[in-house]
C-alpha positions as CSV (number, residue, x, y, z in Angstrom):
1,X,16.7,31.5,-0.9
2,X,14.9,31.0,1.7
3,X,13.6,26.9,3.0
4,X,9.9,28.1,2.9
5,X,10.5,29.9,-0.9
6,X,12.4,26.6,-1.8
7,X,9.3,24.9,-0.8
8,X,6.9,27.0,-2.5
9,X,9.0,26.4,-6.2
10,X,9.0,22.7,-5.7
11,X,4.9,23.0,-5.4
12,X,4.6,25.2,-8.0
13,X,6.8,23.1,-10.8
14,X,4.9,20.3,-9.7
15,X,1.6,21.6,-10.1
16,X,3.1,23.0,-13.4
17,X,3.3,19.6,-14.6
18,X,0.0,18.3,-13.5
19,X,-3.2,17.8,-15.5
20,X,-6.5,17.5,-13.4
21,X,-5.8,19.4,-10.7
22,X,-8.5,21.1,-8.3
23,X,-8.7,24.6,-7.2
24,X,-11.5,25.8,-5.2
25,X,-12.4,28.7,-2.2
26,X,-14.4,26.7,0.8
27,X,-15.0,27.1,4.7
28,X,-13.4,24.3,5.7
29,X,-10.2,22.4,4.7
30,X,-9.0,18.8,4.6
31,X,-5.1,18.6,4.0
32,X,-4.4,15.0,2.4
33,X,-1.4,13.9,3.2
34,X,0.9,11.1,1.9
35,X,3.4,9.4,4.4
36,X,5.7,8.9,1.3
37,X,6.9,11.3,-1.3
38,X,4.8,12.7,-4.1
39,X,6.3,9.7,-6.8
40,X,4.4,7.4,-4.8
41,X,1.5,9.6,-3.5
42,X,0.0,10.5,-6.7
43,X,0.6,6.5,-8.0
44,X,-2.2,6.2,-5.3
45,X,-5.8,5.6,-6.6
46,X,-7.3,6.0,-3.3
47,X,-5.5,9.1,-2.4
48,X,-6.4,10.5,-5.5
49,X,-9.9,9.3,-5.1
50,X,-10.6,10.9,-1.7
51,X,-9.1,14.2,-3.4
52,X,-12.3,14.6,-6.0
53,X,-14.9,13.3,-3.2
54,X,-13.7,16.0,-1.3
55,X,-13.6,18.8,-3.8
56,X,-17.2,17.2,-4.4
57,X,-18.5,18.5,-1.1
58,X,-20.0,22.1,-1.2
59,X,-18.3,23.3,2.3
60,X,-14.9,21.8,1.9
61,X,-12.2,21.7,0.0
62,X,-9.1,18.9,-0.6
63,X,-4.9,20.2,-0.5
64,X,-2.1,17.6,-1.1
65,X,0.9,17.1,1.1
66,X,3.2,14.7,0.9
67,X,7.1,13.4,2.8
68,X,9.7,15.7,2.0
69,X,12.2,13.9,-0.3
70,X,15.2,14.9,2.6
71,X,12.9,14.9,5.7
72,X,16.5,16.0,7.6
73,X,17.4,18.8,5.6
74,X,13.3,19.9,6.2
75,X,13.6,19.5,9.3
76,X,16.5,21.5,10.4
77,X,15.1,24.3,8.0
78,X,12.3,24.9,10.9
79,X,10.0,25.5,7.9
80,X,6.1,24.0,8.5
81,X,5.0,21.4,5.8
82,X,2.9,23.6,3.1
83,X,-0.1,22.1,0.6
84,X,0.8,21.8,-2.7
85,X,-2.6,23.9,-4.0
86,X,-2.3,27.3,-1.7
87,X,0.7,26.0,0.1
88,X,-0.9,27.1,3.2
89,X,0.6,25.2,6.5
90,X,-0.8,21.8,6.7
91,X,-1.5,22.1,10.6
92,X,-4.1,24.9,10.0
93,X,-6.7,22.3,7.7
94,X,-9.6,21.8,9.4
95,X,-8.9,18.0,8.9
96,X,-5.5,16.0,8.1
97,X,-6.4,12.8,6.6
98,X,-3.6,9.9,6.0
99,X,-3.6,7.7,3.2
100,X,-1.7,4.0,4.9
101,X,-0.8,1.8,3.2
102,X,1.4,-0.6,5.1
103,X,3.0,-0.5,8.0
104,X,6.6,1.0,7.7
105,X,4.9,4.1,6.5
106,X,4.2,5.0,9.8
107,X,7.0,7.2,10.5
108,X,6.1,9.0,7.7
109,X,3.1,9.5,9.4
110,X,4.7,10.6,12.5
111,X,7.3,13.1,10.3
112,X,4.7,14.8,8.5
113,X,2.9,15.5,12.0
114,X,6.0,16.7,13.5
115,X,6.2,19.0,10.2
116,X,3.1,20.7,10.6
117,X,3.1,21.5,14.2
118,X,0.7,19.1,15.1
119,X,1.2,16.4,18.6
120,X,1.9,13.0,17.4
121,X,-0.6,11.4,20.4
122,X,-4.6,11.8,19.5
123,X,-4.6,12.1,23.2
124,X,-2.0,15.2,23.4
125,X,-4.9,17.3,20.6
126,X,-6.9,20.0,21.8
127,X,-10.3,21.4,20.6
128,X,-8.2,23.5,18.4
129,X,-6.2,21.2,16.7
130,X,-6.9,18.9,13.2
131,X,-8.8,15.9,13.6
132,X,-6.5,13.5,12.4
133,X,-8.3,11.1,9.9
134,X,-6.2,7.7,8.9
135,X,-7.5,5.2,5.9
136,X,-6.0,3.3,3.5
137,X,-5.3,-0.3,2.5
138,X,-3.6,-0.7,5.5
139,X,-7.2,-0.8,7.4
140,X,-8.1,-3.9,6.1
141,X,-5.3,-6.0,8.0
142,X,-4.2,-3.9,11.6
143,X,-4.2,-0.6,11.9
144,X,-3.3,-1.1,16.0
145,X,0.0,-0.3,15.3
146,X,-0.9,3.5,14.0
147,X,-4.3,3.9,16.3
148,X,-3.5,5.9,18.8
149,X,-1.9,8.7,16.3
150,X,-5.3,9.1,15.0
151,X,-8.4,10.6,16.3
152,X,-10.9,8.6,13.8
153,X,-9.9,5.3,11.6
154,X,-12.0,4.8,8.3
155,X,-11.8,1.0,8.3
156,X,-12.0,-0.3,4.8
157,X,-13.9,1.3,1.4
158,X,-13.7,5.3,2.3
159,X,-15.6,6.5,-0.8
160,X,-18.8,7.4,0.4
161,X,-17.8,7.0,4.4
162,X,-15.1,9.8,4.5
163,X,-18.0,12.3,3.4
164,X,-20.1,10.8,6.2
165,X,-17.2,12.1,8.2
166,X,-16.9,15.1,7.0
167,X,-20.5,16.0,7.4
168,X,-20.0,15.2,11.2
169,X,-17.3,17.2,11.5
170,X,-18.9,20.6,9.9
171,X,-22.0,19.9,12.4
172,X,-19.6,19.3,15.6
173,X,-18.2,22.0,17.0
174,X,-17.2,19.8,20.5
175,X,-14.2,17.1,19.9
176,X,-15.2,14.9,22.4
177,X,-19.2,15.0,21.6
178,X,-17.7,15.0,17.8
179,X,-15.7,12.0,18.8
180,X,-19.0,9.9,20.3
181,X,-20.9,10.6,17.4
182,X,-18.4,9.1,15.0
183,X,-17.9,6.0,16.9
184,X,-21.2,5.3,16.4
185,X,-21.0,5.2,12.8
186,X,-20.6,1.8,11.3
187,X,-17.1,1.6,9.8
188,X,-15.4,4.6,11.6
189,X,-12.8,3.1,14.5
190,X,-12.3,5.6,17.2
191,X,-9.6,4.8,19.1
192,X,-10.3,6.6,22.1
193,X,-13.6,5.1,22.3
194,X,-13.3,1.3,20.9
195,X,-9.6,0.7,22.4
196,X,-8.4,-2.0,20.7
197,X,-11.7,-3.6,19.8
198,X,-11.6,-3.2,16.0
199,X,-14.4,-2.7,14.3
200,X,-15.7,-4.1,10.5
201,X,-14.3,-2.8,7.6
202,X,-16.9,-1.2,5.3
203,X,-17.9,-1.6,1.6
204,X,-18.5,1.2,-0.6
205,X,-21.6,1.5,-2.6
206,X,-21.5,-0.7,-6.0
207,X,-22.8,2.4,-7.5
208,X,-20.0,4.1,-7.0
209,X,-17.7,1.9,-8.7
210,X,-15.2,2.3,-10.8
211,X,-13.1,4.8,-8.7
212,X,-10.8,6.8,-11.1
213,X,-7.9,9.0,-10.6
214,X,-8.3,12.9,-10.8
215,X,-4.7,14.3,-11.7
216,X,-2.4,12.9,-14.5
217,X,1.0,13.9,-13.6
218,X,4.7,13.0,-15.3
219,X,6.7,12.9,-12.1
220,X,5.2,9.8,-10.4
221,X,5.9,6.0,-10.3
222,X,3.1,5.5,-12.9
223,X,4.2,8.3,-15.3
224,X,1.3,10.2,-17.2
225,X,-1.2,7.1,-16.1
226,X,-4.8,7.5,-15.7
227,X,-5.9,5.5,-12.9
228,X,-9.6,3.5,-13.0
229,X,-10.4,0.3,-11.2
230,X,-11.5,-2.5,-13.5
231,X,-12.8,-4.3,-10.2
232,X,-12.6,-4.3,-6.5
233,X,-11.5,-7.1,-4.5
234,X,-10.6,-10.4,-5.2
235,X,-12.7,-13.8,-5.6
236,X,-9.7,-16.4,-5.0
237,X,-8.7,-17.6,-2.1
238,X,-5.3,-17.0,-1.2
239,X,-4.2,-17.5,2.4
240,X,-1.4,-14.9,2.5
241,X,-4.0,-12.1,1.4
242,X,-5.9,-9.5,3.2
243,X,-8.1,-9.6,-0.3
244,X,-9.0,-12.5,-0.7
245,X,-12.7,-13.4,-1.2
246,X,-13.5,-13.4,2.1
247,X,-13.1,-9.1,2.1
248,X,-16.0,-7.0,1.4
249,X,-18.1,-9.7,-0.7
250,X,-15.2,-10.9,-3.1
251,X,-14.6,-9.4,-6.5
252,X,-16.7,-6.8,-7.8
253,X,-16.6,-5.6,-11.4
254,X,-16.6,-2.1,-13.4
255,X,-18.6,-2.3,-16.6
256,X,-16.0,-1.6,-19.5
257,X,-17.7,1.4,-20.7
258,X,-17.2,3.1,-17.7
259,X,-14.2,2.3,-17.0
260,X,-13.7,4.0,-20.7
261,X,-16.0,7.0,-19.8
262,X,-13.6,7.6,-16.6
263,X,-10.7,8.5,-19.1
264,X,-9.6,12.6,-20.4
265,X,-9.1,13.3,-23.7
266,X,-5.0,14.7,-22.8
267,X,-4.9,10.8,-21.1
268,X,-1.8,9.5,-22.3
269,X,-1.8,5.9,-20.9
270,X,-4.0,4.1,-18.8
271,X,-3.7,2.4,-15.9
272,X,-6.2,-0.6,-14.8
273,X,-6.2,-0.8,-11.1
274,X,-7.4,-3.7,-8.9
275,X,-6.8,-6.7,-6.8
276,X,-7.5,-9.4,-9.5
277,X,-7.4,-7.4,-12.7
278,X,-6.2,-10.1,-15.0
279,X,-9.5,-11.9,-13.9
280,X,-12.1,-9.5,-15.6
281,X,-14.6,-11.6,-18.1
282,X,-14.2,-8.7,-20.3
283,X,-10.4,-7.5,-20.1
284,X,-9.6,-8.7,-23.8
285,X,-12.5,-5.7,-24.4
286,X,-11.1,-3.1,-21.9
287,X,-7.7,-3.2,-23.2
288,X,-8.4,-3.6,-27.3
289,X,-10.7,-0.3,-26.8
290,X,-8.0,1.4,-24.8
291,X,-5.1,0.3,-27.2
292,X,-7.4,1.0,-30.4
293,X,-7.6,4.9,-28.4
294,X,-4.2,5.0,-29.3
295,X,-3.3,5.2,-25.5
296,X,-1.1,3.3,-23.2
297,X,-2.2,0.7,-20.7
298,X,-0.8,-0.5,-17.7
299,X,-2.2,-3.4,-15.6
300,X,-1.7,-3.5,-12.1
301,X,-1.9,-7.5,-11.4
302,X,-1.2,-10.2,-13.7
303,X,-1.9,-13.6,-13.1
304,X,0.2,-16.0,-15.1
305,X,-3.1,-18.5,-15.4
306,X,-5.0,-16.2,-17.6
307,X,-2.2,-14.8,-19.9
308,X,-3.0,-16.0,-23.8
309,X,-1.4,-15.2,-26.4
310,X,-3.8,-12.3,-27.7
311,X,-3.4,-10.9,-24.4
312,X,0.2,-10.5,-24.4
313,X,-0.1,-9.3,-27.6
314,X,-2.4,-6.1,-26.9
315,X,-0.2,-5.5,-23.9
316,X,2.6,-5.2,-26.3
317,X,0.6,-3.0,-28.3
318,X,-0.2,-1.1,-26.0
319,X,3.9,0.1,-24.8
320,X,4.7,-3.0,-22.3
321,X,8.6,-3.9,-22.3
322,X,8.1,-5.9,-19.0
323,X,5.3,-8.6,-18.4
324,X,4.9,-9.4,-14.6
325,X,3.4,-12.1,-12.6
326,X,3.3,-13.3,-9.3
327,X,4.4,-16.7,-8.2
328,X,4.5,-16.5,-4.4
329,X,5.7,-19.8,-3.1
330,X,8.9,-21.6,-3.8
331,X,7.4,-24.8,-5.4
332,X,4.6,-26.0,-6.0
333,X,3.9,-27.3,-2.8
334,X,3.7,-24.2,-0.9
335,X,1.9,-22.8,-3.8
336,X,-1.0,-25.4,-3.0
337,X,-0.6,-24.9,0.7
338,X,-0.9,-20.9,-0.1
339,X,-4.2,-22.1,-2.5
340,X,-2.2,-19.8,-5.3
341,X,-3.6,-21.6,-8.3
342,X,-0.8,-21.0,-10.3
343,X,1.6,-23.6,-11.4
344,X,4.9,-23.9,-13.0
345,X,2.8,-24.7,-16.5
346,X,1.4,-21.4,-16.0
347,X,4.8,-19.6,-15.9
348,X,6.7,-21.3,-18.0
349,X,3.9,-20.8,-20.7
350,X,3.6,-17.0,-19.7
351,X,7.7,-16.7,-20.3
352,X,7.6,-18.3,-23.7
353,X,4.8,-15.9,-24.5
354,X,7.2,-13.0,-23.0
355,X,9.7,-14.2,-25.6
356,X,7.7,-14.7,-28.6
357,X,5.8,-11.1,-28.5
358,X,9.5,-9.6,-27.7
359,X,9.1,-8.4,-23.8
360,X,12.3,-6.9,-22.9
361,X,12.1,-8.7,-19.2
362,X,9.7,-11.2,-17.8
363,X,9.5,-10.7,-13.8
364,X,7.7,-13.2,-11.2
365,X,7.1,-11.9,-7.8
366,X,8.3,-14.5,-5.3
367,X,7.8,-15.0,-1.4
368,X,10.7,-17.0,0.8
369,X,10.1,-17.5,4.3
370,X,6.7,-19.1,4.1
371,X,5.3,-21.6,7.3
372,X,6.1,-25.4,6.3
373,X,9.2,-24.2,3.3
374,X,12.0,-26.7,3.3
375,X,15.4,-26.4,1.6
376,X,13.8,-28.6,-0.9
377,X,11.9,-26.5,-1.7
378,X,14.2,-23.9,-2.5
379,X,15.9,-26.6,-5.1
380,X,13.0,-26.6,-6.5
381,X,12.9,-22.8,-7.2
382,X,16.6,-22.8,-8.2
383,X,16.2,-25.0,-10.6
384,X,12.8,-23.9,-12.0
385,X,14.3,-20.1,-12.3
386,X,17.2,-21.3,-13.8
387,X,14.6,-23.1,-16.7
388,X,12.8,-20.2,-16.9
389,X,15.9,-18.2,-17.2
390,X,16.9,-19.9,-20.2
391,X,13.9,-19.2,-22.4
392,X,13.3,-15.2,-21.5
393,X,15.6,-12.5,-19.3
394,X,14.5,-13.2,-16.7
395,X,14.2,-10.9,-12.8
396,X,13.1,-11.9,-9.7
397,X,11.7,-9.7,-6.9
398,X,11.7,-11.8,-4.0
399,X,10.5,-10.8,-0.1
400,X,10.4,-12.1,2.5
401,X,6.9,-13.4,3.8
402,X,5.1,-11.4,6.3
403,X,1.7,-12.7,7.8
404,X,-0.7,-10.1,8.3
405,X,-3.9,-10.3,10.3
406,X,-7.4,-10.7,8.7
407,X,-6.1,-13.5,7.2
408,X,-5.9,-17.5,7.6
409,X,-1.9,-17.5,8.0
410,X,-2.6,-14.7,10.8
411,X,-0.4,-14.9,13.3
412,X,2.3,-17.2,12.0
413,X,5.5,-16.5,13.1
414,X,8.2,-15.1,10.5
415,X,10.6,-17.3,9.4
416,X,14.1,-15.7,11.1
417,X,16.3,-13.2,9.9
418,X,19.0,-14.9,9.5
419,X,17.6,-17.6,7.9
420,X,15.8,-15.4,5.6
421,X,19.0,-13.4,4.8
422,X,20.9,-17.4,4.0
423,X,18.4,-18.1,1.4
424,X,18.8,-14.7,-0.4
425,X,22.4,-15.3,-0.3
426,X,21.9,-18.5,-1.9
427,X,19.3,-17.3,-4.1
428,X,21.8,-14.7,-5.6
429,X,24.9,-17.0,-6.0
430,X,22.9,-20.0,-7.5
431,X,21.2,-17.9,-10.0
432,X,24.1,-15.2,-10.8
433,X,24.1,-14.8,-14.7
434,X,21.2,-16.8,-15.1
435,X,17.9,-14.7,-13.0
436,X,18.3,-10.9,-11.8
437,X,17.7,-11.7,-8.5
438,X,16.3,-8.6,-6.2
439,X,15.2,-9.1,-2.7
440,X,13.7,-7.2,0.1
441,X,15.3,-6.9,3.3
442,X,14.7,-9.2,5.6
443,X,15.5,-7.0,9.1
444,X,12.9,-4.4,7.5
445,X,10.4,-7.3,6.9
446,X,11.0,-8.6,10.2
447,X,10.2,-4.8,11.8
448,X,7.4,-5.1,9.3
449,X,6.1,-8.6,11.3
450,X,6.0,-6.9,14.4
451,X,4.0,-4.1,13.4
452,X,1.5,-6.2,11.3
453,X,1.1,-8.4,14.7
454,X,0.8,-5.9,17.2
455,X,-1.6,-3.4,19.1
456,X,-1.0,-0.5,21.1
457,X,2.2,-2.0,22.5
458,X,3.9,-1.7,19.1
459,X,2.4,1.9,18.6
460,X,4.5,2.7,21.6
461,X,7.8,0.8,20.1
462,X,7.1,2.7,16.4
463,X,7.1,6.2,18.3
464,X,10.1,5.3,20.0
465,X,12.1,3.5,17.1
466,X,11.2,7.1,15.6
467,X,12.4,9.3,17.7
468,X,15.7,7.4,18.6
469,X,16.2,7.8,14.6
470,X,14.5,5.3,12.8
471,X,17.2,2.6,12.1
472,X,17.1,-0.8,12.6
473,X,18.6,-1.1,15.4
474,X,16.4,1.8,17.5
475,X,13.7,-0.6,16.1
476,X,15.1,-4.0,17.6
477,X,15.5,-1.9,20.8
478,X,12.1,-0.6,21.1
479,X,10.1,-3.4,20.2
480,X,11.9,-5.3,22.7
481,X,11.6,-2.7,25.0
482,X,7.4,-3.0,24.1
483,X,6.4,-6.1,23.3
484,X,3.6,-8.2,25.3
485,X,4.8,-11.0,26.7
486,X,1.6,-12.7,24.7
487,X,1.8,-11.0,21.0
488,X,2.7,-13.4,19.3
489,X,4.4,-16.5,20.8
490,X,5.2,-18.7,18.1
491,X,8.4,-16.9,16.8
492,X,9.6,-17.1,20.5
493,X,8.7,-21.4,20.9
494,X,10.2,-22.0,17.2
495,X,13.5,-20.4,18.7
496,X,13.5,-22.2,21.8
497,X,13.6,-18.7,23.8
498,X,11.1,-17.9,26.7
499,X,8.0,-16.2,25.8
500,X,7.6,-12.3,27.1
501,X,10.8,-10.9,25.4
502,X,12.2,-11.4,22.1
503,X,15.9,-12.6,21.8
504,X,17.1,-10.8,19.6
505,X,20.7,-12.9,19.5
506,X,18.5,-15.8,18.1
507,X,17.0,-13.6,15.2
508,X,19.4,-11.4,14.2
């Protein structure tokens, strides 16, 4: 059988198994494609978001692409990367629009433009090649890194801009006149236009709000979810978060019976999706009437300061076996420093809660690593998970912290990889048997540092990490090989080492 056949079966089974999906004749083609594999593309509400506006527009229609599971094996089968819809090549849309969402995605990006035939450089494209679109949450922090891949960033909210777009696009015929004009839109970044002068992210329309998904699907992360926003943004005030309340005027809600109104009759479970869900004046509401539907519910942030008992109760209700919060910082210190509200009273009430409605795990997200942590401070988290550990099971996901720009902690430097990688060691022997420990890497967050600090200096490094293979150590070569001897300094004065260069002997 041939690799182009194989490919053609995998998109047919999946669309098999899909509910929702969009089929529709139309001039002009945008190919949507997802730097990671379908299980995570289609848990996307964004990516499925764009897909309807699309299929919205009367000249143009939407296809889905995603990674390749084995992006070796694809390669060496010289086969081009097909839509799931027509399975038509990808590199003959009209338009090949990324959905980012953080930076080690990116050579994801740069595989599935290999894929379909199409030059990694915006600068290498002809008038007869794809405009490249990029968006995605990754726009609100630094999308530097991945600029100069892309012919057109959509910074921020793209529900109403990518149209915009596309409207351009179907009136342009020229590339470079096309170019022009979109820089001149508020919101769209054009790289070869603005440089590295980044532009504002834009909001969408209230009025368009909630955003809901299109496709229900059992082969995903979030199996057989509907996806709706209960709000956009976020109105506290953490320092670590591109979302904070500072972004696109804080928190915005969805009114509960739309949110209601977004879901299908054949939706098995629904998802709530948002920055801040747990803070919605009217969640008790949302979720009774979804759990009263008889239907699932999944919530995609849970803050352990507004969990009560009837909460936790209706989540229960409606199919949860694991109740998740996030903690952040080590103690409560750093918490305060971070402004993350939450204190141990909060937790330790949310794990008693966990045990009494009969969770099968309670989880707290956790960051190490942070600017000012102490050993102490780790004590402190030993000794609190080990408390917590003996009133619920207990796990604990715990990464490394990475500061991101558009934030207050911007620029701070990241805490060292070796140090990093001591503390999960102790992390895991202190709290064998007691806490499920389960940890990040900290090289790979470290890469991830780099990226989320750089410009078009680190563009250079990813392409060359990428094509030297895409391990860790083609990516402590080349971002050695490309960093600015100015971007960013601390890391180099906390080590002692001279600015320009980073040493790697001192980090690794």
């Amino acid at each position: 059988m041939s690799s182009s056949w194989s490919q053609v079966q995998e998109a047919r089974r999946l669309l098999d198994d899909e509910q929702g999906t969009l089929f529709k004749e139309a001039p002009r083609r945008v190919a949507l494609v997802y730097p990671s594999p379908y299980r995570a593309a289609m848990s996307s509400l964004g990516y499925q978001l764009m897909y309807r506006r699309v299929h919205e527009l009367p000249s143009w229609t939407a296809e889905r692409a995603m990674l390749p599971d084995d992006v070796a094996a694809f390669r060496r089968s010289r086969t081009p990367l097909l839509t799931l819809e027509s399975q038509q090549p990808v590199g003959n849309a009209d338009v090949i629009a990324f959905s980012l969402a953080y930076e080690l995605e990116l050579g994801g990006v740069f595989d599935c433009l290999e894929l379909s035939g199409v030059p990694l450089r915006a600068a290498a494209r002809g008038d007869h090649e794809p405009l490249v679109v990029l968006g995605g949450p990754l726009t609100f922090s630094n999308p530097l890194p991945a600029a100069p891949f892309a012919d057109v960033v959509v910074m921020g909210e793209a529900d109403s801009l990518f149209a915009t777009l596309l409207e351009r696009v179907e009136a342009t015929e020229d590339r470079e006149t096309l170019l022009a004009d979109l820089a001149a839109i508020p919101g769209l970044y054009v790289p070869a236009v603005h440089g590295e002068r980044l532009i504002p992210v834009a909001a969408a329309d209230d009025r368009l709000l909630p955003a809901f998904g299109q496709i229900i699907t059992p082969n995903t992360e979030l199996s057989s979810m509907h996806l709706v926003e209960s709000e956009r943004g976020c109105h506290r005030k953490c320092t670590f978060c591109v979302m904070r309340r500072s972004t696109n005027g804080g928190m915005r809600l969805a009114d509960p019976d739309a949110i209601l109104a977004s879901v299908p009759d054949y939706a098995p479970r629904v998802g709530l999706v948002g920055a801040a869900v747990s803070d919605h004046p009217k969640l008790i509401e949302i979720v009774e009437r979804i759990v009263a539907s008889g239907r699932g519910v999944g919530l995609s942030s849970l803050r352990a300061d507004r969990m009560t008992p009837e909460l936790v109760a209706l989540l229960k209700r409606g199919g949860y076996q694991t109740l998740t919060v996030a903690s952040d910082g080590a103690s409560e210190r750093i918490r305060a420093e971070l402004q993350k509200v939450i204190r141990e009273e909060h937790l330790l009430r949310t794990a008693h809660l966990a045990a009494e409605h009969g969770m099968r795990v309670f989880k707290m997200y956790m960051m190490i690593g942070v600017p000012g942590e102490t050993e102490e401070d780790i004590d402190e988290l030993i000794r609190f998970a080990r408390e917590v550990g003996r009133i619920t099971p207990t796990a604990m996901g715990v990464a490394p912290f990475v500061s991101k720009r558009n934030t207050p902690l911007d620029r701070q430097p990241f805490f060292g990889i070796k140090e990093v990688e001591r503390r999960l060691q102790r992390l895991g022997s202190e709290l064998r048997g007691v806490v499920d420990v389960r940890s990040t890497s900290a090289r790979w967050a470290w890469v991830e540092w780099a990226l989320a600090q750089g410009g078009f200096d680190m563009a250079d490094a990813a392409e060359q990490a990428w094509r030297d293979g895409g391990g860790f150590a083609a990516w402590k070569r080349a971002i050695r090989d490309h960093q600015r001897a100015e971007q960013p300094p601390s890391e180099l004065l906390r080590l002692g080492l001279p600015e320009g260069r980073f040493a790697h002997e001192g980090i690794v």
